[in-house]
C-alpha positions in Angstrom: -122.4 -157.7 110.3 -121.2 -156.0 107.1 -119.1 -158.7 104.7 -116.0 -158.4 104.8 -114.2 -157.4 101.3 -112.2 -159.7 99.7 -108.9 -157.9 98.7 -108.3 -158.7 94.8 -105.0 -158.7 93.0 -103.8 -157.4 89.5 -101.2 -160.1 88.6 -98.7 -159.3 86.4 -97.9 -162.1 84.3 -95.1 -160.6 82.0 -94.0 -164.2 80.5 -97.1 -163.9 78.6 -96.0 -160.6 76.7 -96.3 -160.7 73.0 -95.4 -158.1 70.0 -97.5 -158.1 66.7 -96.2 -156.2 63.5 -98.2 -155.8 61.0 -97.1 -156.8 57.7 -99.8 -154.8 55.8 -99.7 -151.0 55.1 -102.7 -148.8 54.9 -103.4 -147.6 51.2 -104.4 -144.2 49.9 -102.7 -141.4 51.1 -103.4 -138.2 53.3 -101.8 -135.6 56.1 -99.3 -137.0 58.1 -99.6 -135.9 61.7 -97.1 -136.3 64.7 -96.8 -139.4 66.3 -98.6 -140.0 69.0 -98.2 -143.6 71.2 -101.0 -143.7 74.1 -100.9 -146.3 76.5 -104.4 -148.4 76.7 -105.8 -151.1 78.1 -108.0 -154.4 76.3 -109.8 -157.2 78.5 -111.3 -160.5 78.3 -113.4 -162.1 80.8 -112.6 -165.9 81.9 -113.5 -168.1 84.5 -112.0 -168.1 88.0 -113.2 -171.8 88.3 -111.3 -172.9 84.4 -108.0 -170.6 86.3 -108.7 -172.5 89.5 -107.8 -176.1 87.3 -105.3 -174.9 85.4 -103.1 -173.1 88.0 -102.0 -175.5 91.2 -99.5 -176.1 93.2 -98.5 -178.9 96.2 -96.4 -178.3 99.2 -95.7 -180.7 102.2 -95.2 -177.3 104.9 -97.7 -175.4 106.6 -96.1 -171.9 106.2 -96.9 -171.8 102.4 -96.8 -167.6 103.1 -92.9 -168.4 102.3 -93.2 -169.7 98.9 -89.2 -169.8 99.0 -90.1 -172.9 100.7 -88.1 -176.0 98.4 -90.7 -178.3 98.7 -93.2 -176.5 97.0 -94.2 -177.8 93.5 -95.9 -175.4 90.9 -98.4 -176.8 88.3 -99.7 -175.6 85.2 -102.7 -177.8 83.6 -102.7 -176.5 80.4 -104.0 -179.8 78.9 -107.6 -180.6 78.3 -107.8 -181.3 81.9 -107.4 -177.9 83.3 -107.6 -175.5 80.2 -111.0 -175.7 78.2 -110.5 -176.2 74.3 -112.9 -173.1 73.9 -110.7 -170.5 75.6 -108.9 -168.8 72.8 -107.6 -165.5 73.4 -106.7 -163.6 70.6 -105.5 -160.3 71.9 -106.6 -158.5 68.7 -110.2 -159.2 69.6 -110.0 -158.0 73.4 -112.1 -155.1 74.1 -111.2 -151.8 74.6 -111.5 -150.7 78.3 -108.7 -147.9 79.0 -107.2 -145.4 76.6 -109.2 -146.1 73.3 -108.8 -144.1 70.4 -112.6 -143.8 70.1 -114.7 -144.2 73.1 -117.8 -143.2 72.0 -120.5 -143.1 69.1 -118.8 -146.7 68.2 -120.8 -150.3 68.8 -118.3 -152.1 71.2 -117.8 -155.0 68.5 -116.4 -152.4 67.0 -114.3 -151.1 69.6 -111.9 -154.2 70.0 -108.1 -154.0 69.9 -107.6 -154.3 66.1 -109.7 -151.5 65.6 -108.6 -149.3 68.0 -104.7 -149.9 66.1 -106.1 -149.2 63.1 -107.6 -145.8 64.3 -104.2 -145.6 65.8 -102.9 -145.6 62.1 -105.5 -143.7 60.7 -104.6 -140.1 63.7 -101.3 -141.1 62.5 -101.3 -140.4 59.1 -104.9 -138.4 58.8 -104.9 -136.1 61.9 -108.1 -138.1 63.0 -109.1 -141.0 64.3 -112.0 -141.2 61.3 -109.4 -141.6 59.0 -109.9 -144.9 58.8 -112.7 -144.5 55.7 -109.3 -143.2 53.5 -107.6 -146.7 54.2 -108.7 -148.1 50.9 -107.7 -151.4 52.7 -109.5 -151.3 55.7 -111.3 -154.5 56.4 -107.6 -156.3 55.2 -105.9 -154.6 57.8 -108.0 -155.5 60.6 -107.4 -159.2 59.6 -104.0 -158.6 59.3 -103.7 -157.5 62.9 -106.3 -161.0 63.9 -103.9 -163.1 62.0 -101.2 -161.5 63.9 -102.9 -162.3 67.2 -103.0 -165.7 66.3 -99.8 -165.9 66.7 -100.1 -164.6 69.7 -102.4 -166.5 71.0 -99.8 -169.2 69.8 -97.2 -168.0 71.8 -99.3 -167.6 74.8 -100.3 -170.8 74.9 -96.7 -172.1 74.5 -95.6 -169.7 77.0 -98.0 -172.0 79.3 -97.0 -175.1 77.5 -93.7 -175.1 78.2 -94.1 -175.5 82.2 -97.9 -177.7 81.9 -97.7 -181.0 83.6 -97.2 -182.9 80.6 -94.0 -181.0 78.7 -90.4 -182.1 79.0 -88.3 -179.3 77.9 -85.0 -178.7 79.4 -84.8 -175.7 81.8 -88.5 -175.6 82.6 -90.0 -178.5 83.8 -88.5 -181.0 86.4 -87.3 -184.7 85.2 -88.8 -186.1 87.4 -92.9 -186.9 88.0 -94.8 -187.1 91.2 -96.9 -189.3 92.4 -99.6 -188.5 90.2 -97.1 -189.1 87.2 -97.7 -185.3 86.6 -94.5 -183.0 85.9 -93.8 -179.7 87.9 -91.4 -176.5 88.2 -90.1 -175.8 91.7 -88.4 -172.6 92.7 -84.9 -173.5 91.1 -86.9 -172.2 87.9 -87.1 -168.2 88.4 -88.5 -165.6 86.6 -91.1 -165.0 84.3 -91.6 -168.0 83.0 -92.6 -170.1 86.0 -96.2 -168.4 85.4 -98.0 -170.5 89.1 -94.7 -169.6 90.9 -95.5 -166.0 89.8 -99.0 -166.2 90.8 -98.0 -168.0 94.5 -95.5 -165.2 94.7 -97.8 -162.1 93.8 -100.6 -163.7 96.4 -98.2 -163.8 99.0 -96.4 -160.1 98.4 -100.4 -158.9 98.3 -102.9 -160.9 100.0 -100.8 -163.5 102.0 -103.9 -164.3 103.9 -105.4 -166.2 101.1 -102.9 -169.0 102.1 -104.6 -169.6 105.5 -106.5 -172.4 104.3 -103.8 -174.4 103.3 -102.4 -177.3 105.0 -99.8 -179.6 104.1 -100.7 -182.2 101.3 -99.5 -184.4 98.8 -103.0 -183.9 97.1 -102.9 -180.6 94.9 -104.6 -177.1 95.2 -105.2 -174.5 93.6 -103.9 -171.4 93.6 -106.5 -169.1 95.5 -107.5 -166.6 93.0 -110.9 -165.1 93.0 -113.4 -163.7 91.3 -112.5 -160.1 90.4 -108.1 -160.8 90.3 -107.3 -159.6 87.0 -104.2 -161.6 85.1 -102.2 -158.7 83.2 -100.0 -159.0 80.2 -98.4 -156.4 77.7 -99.1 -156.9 73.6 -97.2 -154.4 71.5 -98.8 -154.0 68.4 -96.3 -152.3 65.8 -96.8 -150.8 62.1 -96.1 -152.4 58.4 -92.1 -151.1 58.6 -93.0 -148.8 55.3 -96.0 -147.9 56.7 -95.2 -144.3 57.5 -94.3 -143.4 53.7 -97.7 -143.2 53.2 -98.1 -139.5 53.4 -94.4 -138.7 53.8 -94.0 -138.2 57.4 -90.5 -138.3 58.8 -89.5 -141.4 60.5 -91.7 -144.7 61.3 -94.4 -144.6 63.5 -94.2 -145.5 67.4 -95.0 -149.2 68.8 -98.4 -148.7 70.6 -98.5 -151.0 74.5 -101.8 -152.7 75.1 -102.3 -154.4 78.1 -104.4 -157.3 78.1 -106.4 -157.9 81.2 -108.2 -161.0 82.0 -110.8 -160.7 84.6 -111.7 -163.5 86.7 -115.3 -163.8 87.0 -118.0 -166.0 88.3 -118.9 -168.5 85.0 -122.3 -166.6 84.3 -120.1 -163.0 83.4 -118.2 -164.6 80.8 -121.5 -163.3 78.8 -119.7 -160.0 79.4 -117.4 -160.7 76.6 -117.9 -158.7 73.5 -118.4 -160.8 70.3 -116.8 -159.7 67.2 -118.9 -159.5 64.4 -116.6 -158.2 61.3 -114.5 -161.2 60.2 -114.1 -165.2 59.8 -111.7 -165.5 62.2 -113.6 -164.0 64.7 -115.9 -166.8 65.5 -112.7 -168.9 66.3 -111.1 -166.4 68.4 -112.5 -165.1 71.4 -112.8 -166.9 74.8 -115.0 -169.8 75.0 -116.3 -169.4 71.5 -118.6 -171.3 69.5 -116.0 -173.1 67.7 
């Protein structure tokens, strides 16, 4: 008998979203060409087993399909217990997948998202994509955007701090502990920023059979992703605010929308990640790095 295909969801996880502006400009000047904002897509591989221990959740009623249900109790392990201390993700150093400025001729630790803005820069201003030899500042802007996705790797992280087992912060987390002494969100917290409720949510509008295994437990599960699911966020990447009076052009330039897609994969295909090569911080900054 043929096997069945399992049905795989792109989450949307939009409390994750980020912005990065740049604080450097590109030097030496050229044409200045129309603006031109393309939508495009980066990705990251992670494991489904590191998501499977950091998202859970805990419910005492067999019809978990309604995750309205009140006695459901989301968890976010965000700790060294759930969230390996090697999973960094910079968004600048996410691979091109969708929409790249340059898709061929160019080694992919090349092609990551800090390149592909800076080629962004360089159409901008030079009508052309190779452009980027003019900047007389090149290699500095391409740290400037990694040091910008620092920070956003920062805010990501908090973003999942702020409802992880172990964070007391009014408006996110519960008061009170459960019998595990680990803190929880419930579905009084909507929105965005309850990321497991999200994730219970998106499984249940999309694949609601994933929750036929479940049975009512005071032990906690995981939230059934599998390999293949992708986790989806937004980074908007904006220019140096003078940046445009490089070559005169009228007006500043447009943000350009990356969305940053983390594929869930079996723990081998992590290898699938593309290693950046062209900076210090790189070694630092990509999931489950050396360092």
């Amino acid at each position: 008998m043929p096997v069945e295909e399992v049905p795989l969801i792109n989450f949307t996880l939009s409390g994750l979203n980020a912005t990065l502006t740049m604080d450097l400009s590109g030097t030496l000047a050229g044409e200045a060409p129309a603006a031109l904002d393309v939508s495009a897509t980066a990705i990251y591989y992670v494991k489904t087993s590191d998501m499977l221990n950091v998202f859970k959740f805990q419910t005492d009623s067999f019809d978990v399909n309604d995750i309205s249900a009140s006695d459901i109790k989301y968890y976010v392990f965000r700790d060294a217990s759930g969230w390996p201390v090697n999973l960094k993700i910079n968004p600048a150093h996410a691979a091109m997948s969708a929409g790249a400025k340059l898709t061929t001729g160019v080694d992919a630790s090349k092609n990551l998202l800090k390149h592909d803005f800076v080629r962004y820069l360089a159409e901008s201003l030079f009508n052309t994509v190779h452009g980027v030899d003019l900047f007389s500042n090149e290699d500095a802007l391409l740290e400037d955007i990694a040091l910008k996705g620092q920070g956003a790797r920062t805010d990501i992280e908090l973003a999942l701090d702020k409802v992880n087992t172990t964070y007391v912060a009014a408006g996110y987390l519960t008061s009170a502990v459960d019998a595990s002494g680990y803190r929880y969100t419930t579905n009084a917290l909507t929105g965005n920023t309850n990321i497991c409720r999200e994730l219970m949510r998106q499984i249940a509008n999309g694949v609601a059979s994933r929750f036929a295994g479940t049975t009512a437990s005071p032990l906690h599960q995981s939230v059934p992703l599998v390999n293949g699911d992708t986790l989806n966020f937004k980074v908007t990447v904006a220019a140096a605010a003078l940046q445009h009076n490089l070559t005169g052009r009228t007006g500043p330039f447009d943000q350009r929308v990356y969305k940053i897609q983390l594929i869930l994969c079996a723990n081998g295909d992590i290898s699938n990640n593309v290693v950046p090569v062209d900076s210090a911080l790189y070694p630092l900054e990509y999931p489950y790095g050396t360092a």
